[in-house]
C-alpha positions as CSV (number, residue, x, y, z in Angstrom):
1,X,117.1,64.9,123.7
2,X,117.4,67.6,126.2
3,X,116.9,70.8,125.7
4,X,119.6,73.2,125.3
5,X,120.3,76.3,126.8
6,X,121.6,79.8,125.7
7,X,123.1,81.5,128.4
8,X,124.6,85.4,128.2
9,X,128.2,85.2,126.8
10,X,130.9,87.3,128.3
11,X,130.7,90.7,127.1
12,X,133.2,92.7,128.7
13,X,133.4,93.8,133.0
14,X,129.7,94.4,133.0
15,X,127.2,92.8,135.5
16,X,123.1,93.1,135.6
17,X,123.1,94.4,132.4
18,X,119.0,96.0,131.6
19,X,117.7,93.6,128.7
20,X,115.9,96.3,126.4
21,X,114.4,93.9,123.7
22,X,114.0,90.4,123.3
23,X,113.6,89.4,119.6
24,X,112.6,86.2,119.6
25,X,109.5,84.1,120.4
26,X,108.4,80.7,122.3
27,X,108.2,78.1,119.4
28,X,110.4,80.0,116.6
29,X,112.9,77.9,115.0
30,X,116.5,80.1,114.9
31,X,119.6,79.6,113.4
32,X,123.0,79.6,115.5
33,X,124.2,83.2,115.5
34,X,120.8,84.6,114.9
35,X,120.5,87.3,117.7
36,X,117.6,86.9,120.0
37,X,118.2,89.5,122.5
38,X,119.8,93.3,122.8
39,X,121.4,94.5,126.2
40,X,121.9,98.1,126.8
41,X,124.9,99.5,129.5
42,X,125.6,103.3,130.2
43,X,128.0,103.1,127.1
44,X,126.9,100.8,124.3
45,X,124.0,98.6,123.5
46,X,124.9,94.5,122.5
47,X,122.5,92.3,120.3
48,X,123.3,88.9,121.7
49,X,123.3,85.6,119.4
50,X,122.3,82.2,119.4
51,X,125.0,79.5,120.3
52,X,122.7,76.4,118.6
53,X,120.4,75.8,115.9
54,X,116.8,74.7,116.9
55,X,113.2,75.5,117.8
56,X,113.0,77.6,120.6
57,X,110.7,76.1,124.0
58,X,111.0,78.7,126.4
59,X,112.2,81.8,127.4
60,X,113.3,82.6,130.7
61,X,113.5,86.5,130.6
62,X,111.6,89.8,129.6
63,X,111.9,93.2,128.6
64,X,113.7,95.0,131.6
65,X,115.5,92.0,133.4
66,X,119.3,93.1,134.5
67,X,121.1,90.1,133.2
68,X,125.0,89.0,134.3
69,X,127.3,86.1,132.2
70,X,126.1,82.9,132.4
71,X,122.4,83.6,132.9
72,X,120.0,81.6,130.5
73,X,118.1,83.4,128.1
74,X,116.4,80.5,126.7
75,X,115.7,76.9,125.8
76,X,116.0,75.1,122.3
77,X,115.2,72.0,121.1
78,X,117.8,70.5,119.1
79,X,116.2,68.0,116.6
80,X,117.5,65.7,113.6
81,X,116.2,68.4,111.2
82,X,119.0,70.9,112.7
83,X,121.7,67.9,112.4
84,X,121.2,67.9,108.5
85,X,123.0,69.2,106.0
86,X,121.3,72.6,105.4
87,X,119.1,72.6,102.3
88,X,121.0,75.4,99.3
89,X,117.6,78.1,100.1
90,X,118.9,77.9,104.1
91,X,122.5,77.9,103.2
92,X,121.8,81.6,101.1
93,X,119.8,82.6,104.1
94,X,122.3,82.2,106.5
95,X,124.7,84.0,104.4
96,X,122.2,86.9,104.2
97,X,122.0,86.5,108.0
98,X,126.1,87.1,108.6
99,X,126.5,89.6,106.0
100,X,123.3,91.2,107.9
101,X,125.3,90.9,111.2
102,X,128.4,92.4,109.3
103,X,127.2,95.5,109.5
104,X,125.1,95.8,112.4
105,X,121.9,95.0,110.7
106,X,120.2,91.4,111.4
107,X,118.1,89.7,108.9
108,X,114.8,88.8,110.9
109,X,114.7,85.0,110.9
110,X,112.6,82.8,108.9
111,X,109.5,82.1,110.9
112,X,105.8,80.5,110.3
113,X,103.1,82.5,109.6
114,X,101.3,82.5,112.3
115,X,104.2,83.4,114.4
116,X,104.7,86.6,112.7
117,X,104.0,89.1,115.5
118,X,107.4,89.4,117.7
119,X,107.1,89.1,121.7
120,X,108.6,93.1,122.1
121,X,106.8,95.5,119.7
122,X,109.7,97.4,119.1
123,X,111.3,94.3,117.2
124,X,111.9,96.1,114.3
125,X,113.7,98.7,115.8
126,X,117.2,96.7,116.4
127,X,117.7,97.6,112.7
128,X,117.7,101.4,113.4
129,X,121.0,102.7,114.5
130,X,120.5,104.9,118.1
131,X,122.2,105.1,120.9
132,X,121.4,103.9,124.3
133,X,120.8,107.1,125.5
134,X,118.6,107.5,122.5
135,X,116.7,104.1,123.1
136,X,116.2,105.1,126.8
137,X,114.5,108.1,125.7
138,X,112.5,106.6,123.0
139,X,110.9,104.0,125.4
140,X,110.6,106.7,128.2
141,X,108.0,107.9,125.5
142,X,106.1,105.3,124.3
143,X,107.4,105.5,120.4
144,X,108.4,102.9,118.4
145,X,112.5,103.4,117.1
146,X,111.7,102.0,113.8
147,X,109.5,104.8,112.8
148,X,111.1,107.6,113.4
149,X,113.5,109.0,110.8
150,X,117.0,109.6,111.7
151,X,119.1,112.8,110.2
152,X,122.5,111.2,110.8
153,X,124.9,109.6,108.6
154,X,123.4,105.6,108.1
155,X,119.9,106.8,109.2
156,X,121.4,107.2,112.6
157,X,118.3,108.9,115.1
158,X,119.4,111.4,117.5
159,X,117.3,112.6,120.1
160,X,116.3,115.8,118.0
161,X,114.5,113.1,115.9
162,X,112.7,112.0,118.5
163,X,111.0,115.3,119.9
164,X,110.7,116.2,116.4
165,X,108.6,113.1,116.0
166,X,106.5,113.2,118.4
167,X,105.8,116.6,118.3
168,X,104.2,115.6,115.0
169,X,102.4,112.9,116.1
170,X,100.8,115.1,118.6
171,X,99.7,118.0,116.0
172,X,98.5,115.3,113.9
173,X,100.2,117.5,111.1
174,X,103.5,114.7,110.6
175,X,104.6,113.8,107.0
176,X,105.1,110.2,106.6
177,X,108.3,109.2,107.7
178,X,109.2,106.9,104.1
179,X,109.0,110.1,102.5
180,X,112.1,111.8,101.4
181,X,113.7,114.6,103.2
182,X,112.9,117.7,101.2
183,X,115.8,118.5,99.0
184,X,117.2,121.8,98.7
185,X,118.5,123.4,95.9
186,X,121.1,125.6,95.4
187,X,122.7,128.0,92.7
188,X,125.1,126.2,90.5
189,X,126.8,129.4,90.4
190,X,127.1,132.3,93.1
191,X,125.2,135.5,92.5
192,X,128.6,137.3,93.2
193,X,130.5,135.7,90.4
194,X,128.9,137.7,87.4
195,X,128.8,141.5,89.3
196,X,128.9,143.1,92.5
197,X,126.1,142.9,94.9
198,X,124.1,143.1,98.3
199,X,122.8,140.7,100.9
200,X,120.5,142.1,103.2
201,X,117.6,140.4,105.5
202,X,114.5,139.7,104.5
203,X,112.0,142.4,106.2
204,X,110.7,141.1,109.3
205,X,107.3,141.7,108.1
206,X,107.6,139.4,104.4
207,X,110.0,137.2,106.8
208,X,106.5,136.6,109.2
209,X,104.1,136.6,106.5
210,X,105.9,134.7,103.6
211,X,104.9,131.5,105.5
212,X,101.6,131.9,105.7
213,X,101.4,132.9,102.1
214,X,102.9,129.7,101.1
215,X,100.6,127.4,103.1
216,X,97.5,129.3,101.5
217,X,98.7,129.2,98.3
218,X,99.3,125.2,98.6
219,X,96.3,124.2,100.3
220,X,94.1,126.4,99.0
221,X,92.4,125.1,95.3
222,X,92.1,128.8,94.3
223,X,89.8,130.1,91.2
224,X,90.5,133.9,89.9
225,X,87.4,135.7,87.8
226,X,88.0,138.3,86.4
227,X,85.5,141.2,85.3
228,X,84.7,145.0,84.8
229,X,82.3,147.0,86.3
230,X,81.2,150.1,85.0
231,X,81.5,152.8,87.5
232,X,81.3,156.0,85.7
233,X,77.5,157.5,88.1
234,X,79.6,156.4,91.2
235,X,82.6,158.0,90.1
236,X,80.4,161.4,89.2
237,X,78.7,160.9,92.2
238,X,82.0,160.3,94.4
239,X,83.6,163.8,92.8
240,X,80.5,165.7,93.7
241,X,80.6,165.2,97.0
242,X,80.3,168.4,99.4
243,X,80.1,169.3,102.9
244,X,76.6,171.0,103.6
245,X,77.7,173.8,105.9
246,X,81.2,174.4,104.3
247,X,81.1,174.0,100.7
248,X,84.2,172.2,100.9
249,X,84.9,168.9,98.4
250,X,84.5,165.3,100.6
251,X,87.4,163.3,99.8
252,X,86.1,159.6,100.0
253,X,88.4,157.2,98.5
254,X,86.7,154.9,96.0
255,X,87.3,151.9,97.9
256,X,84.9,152.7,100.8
257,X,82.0,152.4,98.0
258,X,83.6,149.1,97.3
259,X,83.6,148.0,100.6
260,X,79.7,148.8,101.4
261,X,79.2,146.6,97.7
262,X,81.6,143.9,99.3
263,X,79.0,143.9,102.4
264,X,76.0,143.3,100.2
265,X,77.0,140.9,98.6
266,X,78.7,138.8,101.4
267,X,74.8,139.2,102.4
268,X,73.7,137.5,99.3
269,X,76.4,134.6,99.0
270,X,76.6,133.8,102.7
271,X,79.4,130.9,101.6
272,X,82.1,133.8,101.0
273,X,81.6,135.0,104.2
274,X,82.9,131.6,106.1
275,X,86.1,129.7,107.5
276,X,86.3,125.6,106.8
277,X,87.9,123.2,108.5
278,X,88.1,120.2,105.9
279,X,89.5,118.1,108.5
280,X,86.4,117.6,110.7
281,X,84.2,118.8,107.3
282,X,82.6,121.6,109.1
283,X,82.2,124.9,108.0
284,X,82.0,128.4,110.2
285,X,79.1,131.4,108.7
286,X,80.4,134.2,110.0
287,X,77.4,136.7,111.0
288,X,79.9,140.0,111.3
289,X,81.2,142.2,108.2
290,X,84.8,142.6,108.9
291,X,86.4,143.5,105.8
292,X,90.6,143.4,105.6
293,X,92.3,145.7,103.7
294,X,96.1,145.3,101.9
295,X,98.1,148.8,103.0
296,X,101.6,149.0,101.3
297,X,104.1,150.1,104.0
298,X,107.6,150.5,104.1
299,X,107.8,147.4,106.1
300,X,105.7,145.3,103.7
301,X,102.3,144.5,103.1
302,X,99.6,144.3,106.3
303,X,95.9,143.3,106.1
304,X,94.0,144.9,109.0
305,X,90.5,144.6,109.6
306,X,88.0,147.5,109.6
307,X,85.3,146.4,111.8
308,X,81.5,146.3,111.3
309,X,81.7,147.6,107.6
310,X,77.7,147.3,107.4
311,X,77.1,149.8,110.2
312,X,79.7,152.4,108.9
313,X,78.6,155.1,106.3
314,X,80.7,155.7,103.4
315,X,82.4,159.0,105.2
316,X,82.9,156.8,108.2
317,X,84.7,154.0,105.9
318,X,86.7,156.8,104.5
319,X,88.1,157.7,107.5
320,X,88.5,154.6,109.1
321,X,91.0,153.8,106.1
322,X,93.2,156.4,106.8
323,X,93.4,155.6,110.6
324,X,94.0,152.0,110.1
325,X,96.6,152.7,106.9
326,X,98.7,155.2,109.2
327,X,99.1,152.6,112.5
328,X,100.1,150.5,110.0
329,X,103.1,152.5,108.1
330,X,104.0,153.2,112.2
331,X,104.2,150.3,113.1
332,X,101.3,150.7,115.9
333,X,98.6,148.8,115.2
334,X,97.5,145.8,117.5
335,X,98.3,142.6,116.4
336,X,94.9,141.4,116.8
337,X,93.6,144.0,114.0
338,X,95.0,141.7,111.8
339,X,92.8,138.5,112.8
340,X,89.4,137.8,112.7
341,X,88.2,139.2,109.0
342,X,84.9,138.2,106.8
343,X,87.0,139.3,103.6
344,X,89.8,140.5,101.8
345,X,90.6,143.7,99.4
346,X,93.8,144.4,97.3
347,X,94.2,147.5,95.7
348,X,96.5,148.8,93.1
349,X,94.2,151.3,92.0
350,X,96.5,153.9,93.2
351,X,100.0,152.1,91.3
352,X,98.6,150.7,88.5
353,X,97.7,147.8,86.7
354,X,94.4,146.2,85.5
355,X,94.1,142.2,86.1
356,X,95.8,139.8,88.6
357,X,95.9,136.7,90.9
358,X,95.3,138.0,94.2
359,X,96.2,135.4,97.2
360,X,93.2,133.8,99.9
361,X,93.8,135.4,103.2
362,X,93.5,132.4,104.6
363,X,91.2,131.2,106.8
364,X,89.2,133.4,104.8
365,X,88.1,131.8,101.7
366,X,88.1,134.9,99.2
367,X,89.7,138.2,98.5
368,X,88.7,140.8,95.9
369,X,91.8,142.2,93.6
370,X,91.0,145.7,92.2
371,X,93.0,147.3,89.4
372,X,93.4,150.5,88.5
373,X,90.1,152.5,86.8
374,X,89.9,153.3,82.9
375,X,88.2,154.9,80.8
376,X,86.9,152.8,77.5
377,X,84.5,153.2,74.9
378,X,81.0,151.2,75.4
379,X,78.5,150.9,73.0
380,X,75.4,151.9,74.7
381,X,72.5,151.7,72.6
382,X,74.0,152.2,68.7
383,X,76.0,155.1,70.2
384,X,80.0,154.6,71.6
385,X,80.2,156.7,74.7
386,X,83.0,156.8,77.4
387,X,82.6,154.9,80.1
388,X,84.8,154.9,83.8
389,X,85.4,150.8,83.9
390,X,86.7,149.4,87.5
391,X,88.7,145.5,86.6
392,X,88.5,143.3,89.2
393,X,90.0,140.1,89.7
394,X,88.1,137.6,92.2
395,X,89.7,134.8,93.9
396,X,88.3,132.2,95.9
397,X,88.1,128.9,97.5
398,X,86.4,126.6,95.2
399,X,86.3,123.7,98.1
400,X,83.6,125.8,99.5
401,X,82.5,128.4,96.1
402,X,81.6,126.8,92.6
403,X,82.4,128.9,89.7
404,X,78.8,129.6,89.0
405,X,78.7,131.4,92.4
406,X,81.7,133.7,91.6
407,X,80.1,134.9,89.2
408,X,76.8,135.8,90.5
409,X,78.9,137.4,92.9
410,X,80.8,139.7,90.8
411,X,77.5,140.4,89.0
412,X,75.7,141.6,92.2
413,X,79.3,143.4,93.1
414,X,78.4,145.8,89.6
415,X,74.9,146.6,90.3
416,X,75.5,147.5,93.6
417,X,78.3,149.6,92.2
418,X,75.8,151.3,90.3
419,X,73.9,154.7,89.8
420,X,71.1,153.5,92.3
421,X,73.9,152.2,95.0
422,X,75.7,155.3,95.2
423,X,72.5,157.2,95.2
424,X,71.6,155.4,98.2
425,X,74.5,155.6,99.9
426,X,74.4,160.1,100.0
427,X,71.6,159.5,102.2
C-alpha cells in the first residue's frame, strides 16, 4: 500500500508560512487529528493535524521551513492495524486527544519507549499558551517555552516572563518554576474602618535596609548567648579618667572599652572574624579589625565601620564614635563606610533594656547586642557586695561557630573587660 501524504491544509490567505516546531517523529504511529506540526504568521500561531491514521515514514520538513497549502509535511503508512475497529483503551485516548484539542491543549500521542525523545526540543512547549511574538523571542534566546512560568490568565507567558526567567537562570538564584507564586495576604478588614489614621512612606533608609535584614534573617541559622559581665574596675576606671595637663574629666563612652575587648577576641576565635560563601564552601579570614557600629538616627538605623580598631587607643575610639555617629544623623557619610566590616555592635545601653536577639550583619557572621548596665548584688567570697554587671546578648552564625565557641568567646569578652584590661589600656 502506498504511502500516504499529509500536506498543509488551507489556513486562511497566508503563503510561506515559518514552521516553528514539528512535534512528531520518523516511525511514530499517530492518530488522525493528532497535530504534528505548529506554524507561526505575524498574527497568530496554527498547530496543524493529521488527515490519516498510521505509522509515520518520513518527514519532509524542519524547524524553520516557510511552508504554503498543499505542501507535504509527511509520509504515513496506512496498515490493517489502522483499518480496525479501535480497541476501548484507544477509543478513550482519542477522546482525551479532542477534548485536548478543545481547548488548545494536545494530548502528546502514544508512542514506544524508545521513541520518547521528540525531533524539536521544545515539544513540550505547544502546551503553553504565548504568543508568536512571544515564541519568537523565546527561541531568539535559547529557552525552552515550557519552563517558564507565565503570569497571565491560563498560564499565559508574556514576554516579562521571559526576561524574568532568564535573568534568573543567569544569577543562578531562580526558584523552581513548579513552585507556587508567593501568595500575598491582605487585611480582612481596612485599618481605617475601626478609627482615624495615617499613611505615610516607609523611611528611605528601613525602605533600603529592610531587604537585607530579611535575607539575613532567612538564610542565616542564627544562635543568641546570652551573658553578664562584671564591669564594675572598668567602670571605676572609665569615671576616673583625667587629662594630665588640664585636670579636666575624659569622657570615653564605654563602648570604645568594648570595642578594643571585641578586637581581642576576634584575635583568639579567628572563625568570627570571616565571610562564607556556602555555595562554593569556601570561607574568607579576614586579617583587618573593622568593627561596625548601630547609630540611631532620625532616618533609621546605620552600621558604619570604624576602621583599624586594634591600632586606635581608647581616646581615639571615643572620638572616632562621635565623628562617625554625626555624618550619620547628617546624612553625610560615604556609602562605602558602611561595607567591608570584621564585626558588629548594637547598643541600647543608652535607651534601655537588658537581653535581646540582635540580627547578623550579613556577610558578617556575628554581631554583639549590649544592654543597658546594672547594678546587682554578687556574692563574692561569703560577703554580697554590689557589683556594675554589663548583659550581652551574642549572635552568630552557627554554619561557621559551634555553641561551644560562643561561649569561649563571651568568656574571653569578660576577662578582657576586666580590672587588668582596663588597666592596660590607661597606658
Amino acid at each position: 500500500m502506498a504511502d500516504l501524504k499529509v500536506t498543509v491544509p488551507n489556513i486562511g490567505d497566508f503563503k510561506e508560512v515559518e514552521v516553528i516546531e514539528v512535534l512528531v517523529k520518523e516511525g511514530q504511529e499517530i492518530n488522525k487529528d493528532e497535530s504534528v506540526i505548529t506554524l507561526e504568521s505575524d498574527k497568530s500561531s496554527v498547530e496543524v493535524p493529521s488527515s490519516h491514521t498510521g505509522k509515520i515514514t518520513k518527514i519532509n520538513i524542519k524547524v524553520g521551513d516557510k511552508v504554503s497549502e498543499g505542501d507535504v509535511i509527511l509520509l504515513i503508512q496506512s496498515g490493517e492495524a489502522a483499518q480496525e475497529s479501535p480497541s476501548e483503551e484507544k477509543q478513550t485516548e482519542k477522546k482525551e486527544n479532542i477534548q485536548s484539542e478543545i481547548i488548545n491543549f494536545p494530548k502528546e500521542p502514544v508512542k514506544p519507549a524508545s521513541q520518547q525523545t521528540p525531533v524539536n526540543t521544545n515539544v513540550d512547549a505547544s502546551i503553553k499558551p504565548a504568543s508568536p511574538n512571544v515564541r519568537k523571542f523565546i527561541r531568539e534566546l535559547g529557552a525552552n517555552l515550557s519552563e517558564i512560568q507565565g503570569s497571565e490568565r491560563s498560564g499565559r507567558v508574556t514576554k516579562e516572563d521571559v526576561k524574568v526567567f532568564v535573568k534568573n537562570k543567569l544569577t543562578n538564584n531562580s526558584v523552581p518554576q513548579t513552585q507556587p507564586t508567593k501568595k500575598i495576604i491582605k487585611n480582612e478588614y481596612e485599618h481605617n474602618e475601626f478609627g482615624e489614621v495615617e499613611v505615610k512612606d516607609i523611611p528611605r533608609v528601613k525602605r533600603l535596609s529592610g531587604p537585607h535584614l530579611v535575607r539575613a534573617w532567612t538564610e542565616i541559622p542564627h544562635v543568641t548567648q546570652h551573658d553578664e559581665i562584671d564591669i564594675t574596675e572598668m567602670e571605676q576606671f572609665r569615671s576616673s579618667l583625667r587629662d594630665l595637663n588640664t585636670g579636666q574629666k575624659i569622657s570615653v563612652t564605654p563602648l570604645a572599652f568594648i570595642m578594643r575587648a571585641m578586637v581581642n577576641g576576634l584575635k583568639a576565635y579567628p572563625n568570627f572574624n570571616t565571610s562564607i560563601d556556602p555555595e562554593n564552601g569556601k570561607v574568607t579570614y579576614k586579617k583587618y579589625y573593622h568593627i561596625g557600629v548601630a547609630v540611631d538616627t532620625p532616618h533609621g538605623l546605620m552600621v558604619p565601620k570604624i576602621r583599624n580598631v586594634d591600632q586606635l587607643d581608647i581616646k581615639e575610639i571615643s572620638q572616632k564614635l562621635r565623628t562617625v555617629s554625626k555624618l550619620c544623623k547628617e546624612l553625610k557619610i560615604d556609602k562605602k563606610e558602611f561595607f567591608g566590616g570584621s564585626m558588629t555592635i548594637s547598643s541600647l545601653g543608652g535607651i534601655g533594656g537588658t537581653f535581646f536577639t540582635p540580627i547578623i550583619n550579613a556577610p558578617e557572621v556575628s554581631i554583639l547586642g549590649v544592654g543597658k548596665s546594672y547594678d546587682k548584688f554578687i556574692n563574692i567570697d561569703g560577703q554580697l557586695k554590689i557589683r556594675k554587671i554589663l548583659p550581652i546578648s551574642l549572635s552568630y552564625d552557627h554554619r561557621i561557630i559551634d555553641g561551644a565557641e560562643g561561649a569561649r568567646f563571651c568568656v574571653h569578652l569578660a576577662q578582657s573587660l576586666g580590672k587588668d584590661f582596663a588597666f592596660k589600656l590607661a597606658v
